[in-house]
C-alpha positions in Angstrom: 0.0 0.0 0.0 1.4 3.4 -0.5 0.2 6.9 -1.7 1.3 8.6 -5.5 1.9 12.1 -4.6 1.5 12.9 -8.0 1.5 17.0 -7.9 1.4 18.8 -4.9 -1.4 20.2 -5.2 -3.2 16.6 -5.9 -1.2 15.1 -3.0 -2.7 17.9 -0.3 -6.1 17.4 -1.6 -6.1 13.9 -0.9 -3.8 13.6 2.0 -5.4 14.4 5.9 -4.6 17.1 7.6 -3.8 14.8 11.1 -3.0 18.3 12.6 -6.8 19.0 12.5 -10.2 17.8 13.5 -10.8 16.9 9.8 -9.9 13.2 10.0 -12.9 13.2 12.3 -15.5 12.3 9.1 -13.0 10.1 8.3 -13.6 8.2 11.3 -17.7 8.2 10.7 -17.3 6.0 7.8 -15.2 3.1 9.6 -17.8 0.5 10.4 -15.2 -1.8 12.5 -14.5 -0.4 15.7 -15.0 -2.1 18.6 -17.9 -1.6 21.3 -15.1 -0.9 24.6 -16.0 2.7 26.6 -13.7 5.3 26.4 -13.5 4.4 30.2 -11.8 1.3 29.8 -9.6 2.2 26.8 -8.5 5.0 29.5 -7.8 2.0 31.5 -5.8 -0.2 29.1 -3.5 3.1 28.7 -2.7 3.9 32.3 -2.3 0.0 32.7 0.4 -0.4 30.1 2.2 2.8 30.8 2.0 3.1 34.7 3.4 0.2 36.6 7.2 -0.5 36.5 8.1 2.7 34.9 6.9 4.4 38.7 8.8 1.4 40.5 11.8 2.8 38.4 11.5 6.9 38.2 13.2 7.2 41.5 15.9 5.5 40.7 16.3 7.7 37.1 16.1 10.6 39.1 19.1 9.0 41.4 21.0 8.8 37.7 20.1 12.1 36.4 19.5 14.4 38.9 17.0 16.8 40.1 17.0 17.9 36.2 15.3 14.4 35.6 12.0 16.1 36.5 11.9 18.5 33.4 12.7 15.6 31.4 10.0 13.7 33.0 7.5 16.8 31.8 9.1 17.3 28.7 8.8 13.7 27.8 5.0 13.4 29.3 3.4 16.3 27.2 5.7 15.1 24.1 3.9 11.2 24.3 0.9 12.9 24.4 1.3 14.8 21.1 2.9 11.6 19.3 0.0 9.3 20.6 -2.5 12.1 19.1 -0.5 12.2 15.9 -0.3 8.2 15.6 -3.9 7.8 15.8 -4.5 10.4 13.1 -2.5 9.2 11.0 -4.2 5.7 10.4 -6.7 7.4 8.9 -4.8 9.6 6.5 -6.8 7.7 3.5 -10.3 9.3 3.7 -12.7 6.3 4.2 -10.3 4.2 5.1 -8.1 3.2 8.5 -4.6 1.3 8.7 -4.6 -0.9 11.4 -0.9 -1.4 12.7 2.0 1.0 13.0 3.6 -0.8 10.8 0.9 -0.5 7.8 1.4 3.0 8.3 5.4 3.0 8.2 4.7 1.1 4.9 2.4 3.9 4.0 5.2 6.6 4.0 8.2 4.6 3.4 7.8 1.5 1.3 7.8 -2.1 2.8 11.3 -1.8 3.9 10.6 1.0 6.3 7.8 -1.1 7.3 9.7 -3.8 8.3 11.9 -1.7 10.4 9.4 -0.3 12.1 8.1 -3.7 13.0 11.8 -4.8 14.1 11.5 -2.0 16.7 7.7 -3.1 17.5 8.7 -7.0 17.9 11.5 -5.7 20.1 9.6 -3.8 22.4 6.4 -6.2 22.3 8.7 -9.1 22.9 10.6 -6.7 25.3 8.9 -5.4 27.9 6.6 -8.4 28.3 10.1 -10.6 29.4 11.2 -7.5 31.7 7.4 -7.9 33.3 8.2 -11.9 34.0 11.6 -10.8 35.3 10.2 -8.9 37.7 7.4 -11.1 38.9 10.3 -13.7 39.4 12.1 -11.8 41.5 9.3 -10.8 43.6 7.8 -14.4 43.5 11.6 -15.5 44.8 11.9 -12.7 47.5 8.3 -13.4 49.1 9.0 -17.1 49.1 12.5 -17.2 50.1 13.1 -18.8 53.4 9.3 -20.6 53.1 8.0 -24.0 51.9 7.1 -22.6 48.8 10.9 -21.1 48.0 11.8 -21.9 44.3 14.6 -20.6 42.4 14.0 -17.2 40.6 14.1 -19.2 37.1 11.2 -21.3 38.1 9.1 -18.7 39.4 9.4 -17.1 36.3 8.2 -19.5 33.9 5.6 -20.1 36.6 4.5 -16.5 35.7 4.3 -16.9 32.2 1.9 -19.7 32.3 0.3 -17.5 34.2 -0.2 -14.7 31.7 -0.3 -17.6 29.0 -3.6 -18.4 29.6 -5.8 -15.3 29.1 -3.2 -14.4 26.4 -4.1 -17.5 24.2 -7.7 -17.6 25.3 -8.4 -14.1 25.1 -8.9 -12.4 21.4 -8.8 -8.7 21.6 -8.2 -6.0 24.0 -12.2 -5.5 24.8 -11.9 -8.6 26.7 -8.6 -7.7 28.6 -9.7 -4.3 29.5 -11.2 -5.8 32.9 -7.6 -6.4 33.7 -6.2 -3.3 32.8 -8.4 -1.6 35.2 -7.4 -4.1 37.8 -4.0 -3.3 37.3 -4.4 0.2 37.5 -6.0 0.0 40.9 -3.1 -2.1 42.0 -0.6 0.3 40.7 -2.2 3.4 42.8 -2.2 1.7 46.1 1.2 0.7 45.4 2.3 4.3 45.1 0.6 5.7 47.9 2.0 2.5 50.1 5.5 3.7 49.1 4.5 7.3 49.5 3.6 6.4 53.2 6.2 3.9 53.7 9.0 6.2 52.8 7.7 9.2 54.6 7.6 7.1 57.9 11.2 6.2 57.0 12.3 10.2 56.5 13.9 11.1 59.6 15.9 7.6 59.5 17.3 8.4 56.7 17.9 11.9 57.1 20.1 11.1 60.3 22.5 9.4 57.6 22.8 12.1 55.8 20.9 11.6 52.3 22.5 13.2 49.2 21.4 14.7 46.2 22.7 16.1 42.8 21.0 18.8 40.5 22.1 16.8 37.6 24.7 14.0 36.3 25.5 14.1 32.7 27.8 11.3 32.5 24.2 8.8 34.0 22.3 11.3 32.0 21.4 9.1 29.1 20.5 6.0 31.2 17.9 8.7 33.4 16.1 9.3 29.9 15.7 6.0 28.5 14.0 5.3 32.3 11.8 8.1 31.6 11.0 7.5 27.7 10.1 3.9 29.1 7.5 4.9 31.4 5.5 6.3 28.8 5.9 3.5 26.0 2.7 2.8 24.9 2.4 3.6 21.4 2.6 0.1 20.4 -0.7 -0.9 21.8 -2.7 2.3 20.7 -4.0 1.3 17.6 -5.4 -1.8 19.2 -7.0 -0.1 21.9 -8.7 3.1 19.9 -9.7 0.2 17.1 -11.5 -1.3 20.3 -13.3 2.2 20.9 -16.9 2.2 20.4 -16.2 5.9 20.0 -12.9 6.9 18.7 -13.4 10.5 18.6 -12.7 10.7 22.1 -9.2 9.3 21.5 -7.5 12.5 22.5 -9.0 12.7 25.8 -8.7 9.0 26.5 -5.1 9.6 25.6 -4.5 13.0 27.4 -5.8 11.5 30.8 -4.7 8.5 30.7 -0.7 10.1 30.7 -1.4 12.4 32.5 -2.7 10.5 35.3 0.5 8.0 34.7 2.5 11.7 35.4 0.7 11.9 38.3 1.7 8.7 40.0 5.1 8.9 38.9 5.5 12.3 40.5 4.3 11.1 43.5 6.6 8.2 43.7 9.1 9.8 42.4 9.9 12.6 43.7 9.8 11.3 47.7 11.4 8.6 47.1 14.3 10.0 45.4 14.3 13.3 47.6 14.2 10.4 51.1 16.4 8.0 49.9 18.6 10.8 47.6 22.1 8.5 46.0 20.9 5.3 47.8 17.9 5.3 46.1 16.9 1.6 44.7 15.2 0.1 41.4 12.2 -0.9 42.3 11.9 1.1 44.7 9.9 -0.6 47.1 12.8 -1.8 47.7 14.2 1.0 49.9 11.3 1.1 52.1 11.1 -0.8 55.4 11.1 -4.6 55.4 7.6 -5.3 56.4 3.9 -5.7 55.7 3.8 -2.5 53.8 6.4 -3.7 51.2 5.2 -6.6 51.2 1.7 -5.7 50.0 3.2 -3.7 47.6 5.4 -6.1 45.8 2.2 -8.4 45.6 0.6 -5.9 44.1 2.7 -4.5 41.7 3.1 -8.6 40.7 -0.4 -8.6 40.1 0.2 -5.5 37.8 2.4 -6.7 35.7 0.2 -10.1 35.4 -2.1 -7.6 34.2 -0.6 -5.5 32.0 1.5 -8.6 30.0 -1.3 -9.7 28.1 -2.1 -6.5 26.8 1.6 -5.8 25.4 1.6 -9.8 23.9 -2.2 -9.4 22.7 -0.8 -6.4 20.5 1.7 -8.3 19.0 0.0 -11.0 18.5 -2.9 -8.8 16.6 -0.2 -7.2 14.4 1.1 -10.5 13.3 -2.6 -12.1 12.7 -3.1 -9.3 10.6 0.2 -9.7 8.9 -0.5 -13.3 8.2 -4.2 -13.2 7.5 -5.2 -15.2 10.6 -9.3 -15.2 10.1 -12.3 -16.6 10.7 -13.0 -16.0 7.2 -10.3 -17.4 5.7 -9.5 -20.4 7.9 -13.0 -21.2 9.7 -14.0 -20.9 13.5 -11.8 -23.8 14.8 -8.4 -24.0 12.5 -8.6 -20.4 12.9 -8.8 -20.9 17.1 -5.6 -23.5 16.5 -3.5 -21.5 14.2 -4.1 -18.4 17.0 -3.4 -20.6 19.7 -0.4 -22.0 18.6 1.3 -18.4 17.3 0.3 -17.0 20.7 2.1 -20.3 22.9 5.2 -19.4 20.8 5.4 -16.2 21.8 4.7 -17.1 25.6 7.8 -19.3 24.6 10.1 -16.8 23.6 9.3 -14.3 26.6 10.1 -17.0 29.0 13.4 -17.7 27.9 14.5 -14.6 27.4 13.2 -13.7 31.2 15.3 -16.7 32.1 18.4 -15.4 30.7 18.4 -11.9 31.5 17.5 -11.2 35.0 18.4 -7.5 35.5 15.8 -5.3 35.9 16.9 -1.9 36.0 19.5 -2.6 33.0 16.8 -4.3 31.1 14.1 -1.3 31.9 16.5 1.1 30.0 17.6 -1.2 27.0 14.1 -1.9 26.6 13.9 2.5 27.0 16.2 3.6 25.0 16.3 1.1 21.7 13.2 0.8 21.0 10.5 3.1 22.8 12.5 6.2 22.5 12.1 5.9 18.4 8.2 4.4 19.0 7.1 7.3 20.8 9.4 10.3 19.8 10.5 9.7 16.4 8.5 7.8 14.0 4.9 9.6 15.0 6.5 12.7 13.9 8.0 11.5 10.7 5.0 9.7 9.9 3.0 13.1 10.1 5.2 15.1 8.1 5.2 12.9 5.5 1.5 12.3 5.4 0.6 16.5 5.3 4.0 17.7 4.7 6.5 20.2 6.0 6.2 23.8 4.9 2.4 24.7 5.4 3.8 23.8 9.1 4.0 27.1 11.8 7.5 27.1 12.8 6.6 26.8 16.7 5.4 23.6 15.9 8.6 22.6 13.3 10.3 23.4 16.5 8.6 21.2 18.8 8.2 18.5 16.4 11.9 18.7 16.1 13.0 18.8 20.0 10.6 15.5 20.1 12.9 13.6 17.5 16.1 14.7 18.9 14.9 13.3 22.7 14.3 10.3 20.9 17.6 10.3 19.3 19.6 10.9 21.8 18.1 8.6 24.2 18.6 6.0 21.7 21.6 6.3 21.2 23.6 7.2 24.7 20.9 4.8 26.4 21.4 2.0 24.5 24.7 1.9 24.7 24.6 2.8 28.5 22.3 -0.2 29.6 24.8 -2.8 26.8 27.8 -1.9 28.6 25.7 -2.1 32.1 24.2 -6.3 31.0 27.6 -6.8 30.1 29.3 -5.8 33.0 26.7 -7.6 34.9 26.6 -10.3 33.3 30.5 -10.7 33.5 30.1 -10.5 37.5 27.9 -12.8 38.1 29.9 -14.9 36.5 33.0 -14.6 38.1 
């Protein structure tokens, strides 16, 4: 699929202005949307985004610096423009709506820029999913340590990935996983406001050893920002959950509030714990507050989260490579079509438990998973996809400017945080070892 520019003039009268409200009588004549409220989409985003990325904000800020904070702003109201953008841009053929990012990459760049926006989608589908079972494992192993049920970390993890196997395979859409998402979303609020308590309680402690802080450390700066870009990846799941919209008009709300109440709880994590707990400051950070029945609720419940929130990033994949493939009812009948699903779907469970098994760093893997692949998801591509869709000059310069600061945070965290969390697994990996 692509579009022939053919003149300019021809090429602006047929191409959507995404910048506008007129891609809205585009959306009246798409017939396949799904029945979900824009409640529950609301919930499938803050139950993606939120979650690990507020375990881990303290410790970015502990990497970057005070500075972190207007990073953390910069990069909120900068997803929120992208994940506007995204949407409009599936329908940039009047009467008719893409489906997947990648139909859209194909769109403006031909099948090989479609194929490399995949790569980055697989690897963040694939990704953050395995750093979700690496976590439950380690909570799973640190709850049951020293108990009758103690297992080593490895089988706890593949534990969890039957776990969130079963709704994945039985499960077709993101309508019937929104339940879960709002689940998750609950759990993720008392876990903040457990922390919250938790390490207020623990202030004066902590104090009386003399907590430091920095305004800002360039050298860790690049790790801080691919934290930051993580904990607002969810671009790859939008066009599944605004396709599941019964009315998609209200994306930009659904979008707007959903981040911004994801701002919210990371602010509130964030900011305490890092200002309490200063250079000592842990990843997750439930980790710094007292040993007890407070952290202990809250690393059940932020378990339960990721359970939760799994399913919604493998559903996605799964969806794109259906489509991909042509996995219908249509084409293969109710049952083949059931098996064929099935079995795709067990195979990615597969490949998320063994790489969960074999990379059991958290923190490290939280900003490779950052830095490669959602800092180009979220800040680059959007953009690139809407100029190329309405073009450049009939642009105002204050948002040429913008548009450009978005692709160069995407950039840069790409680039220094990659290679920040490689030489970080490495080094790890070389230790544990030893």
């Amino acid at each position: 699929m692509s579009i022939s520019k053919g003149s300019s003039k021809e090429y602006q009268e047929k191409t959507l202005d995404v910048a506008s409200d007129d891609y809205e009588p585009s959306i009246a004549t798409i017939s396949s949307h799904g029945s979900c409220s824009s409640f529950m989409a609301y919930w499938n985003v803050v139950c993606v985004v939120a979650g690990t990325g507020t375990l881990g904000l303290p410790f970015a800020l502990k990497q970057g610096g005070w500075f972190g904070l207007f990073i953390l702003f910069l990069s909120w109201a900068m997803s929120i423009y992208t994940g506007i953008l995204l949407i409009r841009c599936l329908y940039a053929k009047p009467g008719y709506r893409m489906t997947t990012f990648k139909e859209i990459s194909t769109t403006c760049f031909g099948s090989i820029g479609g194929w490399v926006t995949f790569f980055f989608l697989a690897w963040i589908l694939i990704g953050a999913p395995t750093l979700y079972m690496v976590l439950a494992g380690q909570n799973l192993h640190q709850l049951c340590e020293g108990t009758v049920a103690e297992l080593n970390q490895k089988y706890w993890t593949i534990i969890m990935c039957v776990v969130i196997g079963i709704p994945f395979v039985l499960v077709k859409s993101m309508k019937e996983v929104a339940w879960m998402s709002a689940f998750g979303s609950v759990a993720t609020v008392v876990v903040v406001l457990i922390v919250l308590i938790m390490a207020c309680m623990d202030q004066s402690a902590q104090f009386a050893k003399g907590v430091e802080h920095d305004g800002v450390i360039w050298d860790q700066f690049p790790a801080a920002l691919a934290t930051i870009s993580f904990s607002f990846g969810g671009n790859v799941i939008y066009p599944h959950v605004e396709a599941s919209m019964a009315k998609p008009k209200q994306w930009p709300w659904v979008i707007g509030a959903g981040l911004s109440t994801c701002a919210l709880l990371y602010i509130l994590c964030a900011v305490p714990g890092y200002y309490i707990y200063g250079r000592m400051t842990l990843s997750p950070i439930y980790n710094n507050i007292p040993a007890g029945a407070g952290q202990i609720i809250a690393i059940v419940l932020i378990t339960l989260h990721v359970l939760m929130a799994a399913p919604l990033l493998t559903t996605s994949l799964s969806l794109d490579l259906e489509d991909m493939f042509n996995i219908t009812v249509e084409r293969f009948g109710k049952w083949k079509e059931f098996f064929i699903r099935a079995t795709l779907r067990i195979a990615i469970i597969v490949v998320v438990a063994i790489a969960a098994c074999f990379i059991p760093y958290f923190s490290l893997l939280m900003g490779l998973i950052g830095s490669f692949s959602n800092c180009v998801l979220i800040f680059v591509f959007p953009v690139l996809y809407y100029f190329k869709l309405t073009g450049f000059r009939n642009k105002p310069i204050y948002e040429i400017v913008w548009c450009f600061l978005t692709i160069l945070l995407g950039i840069v965290g790409l680039i220094f945080g990659t290679k920040d969390a490689i030489e970080g697994l490495i080094a790890e990996t070389q230790k544990a070892g030893a």
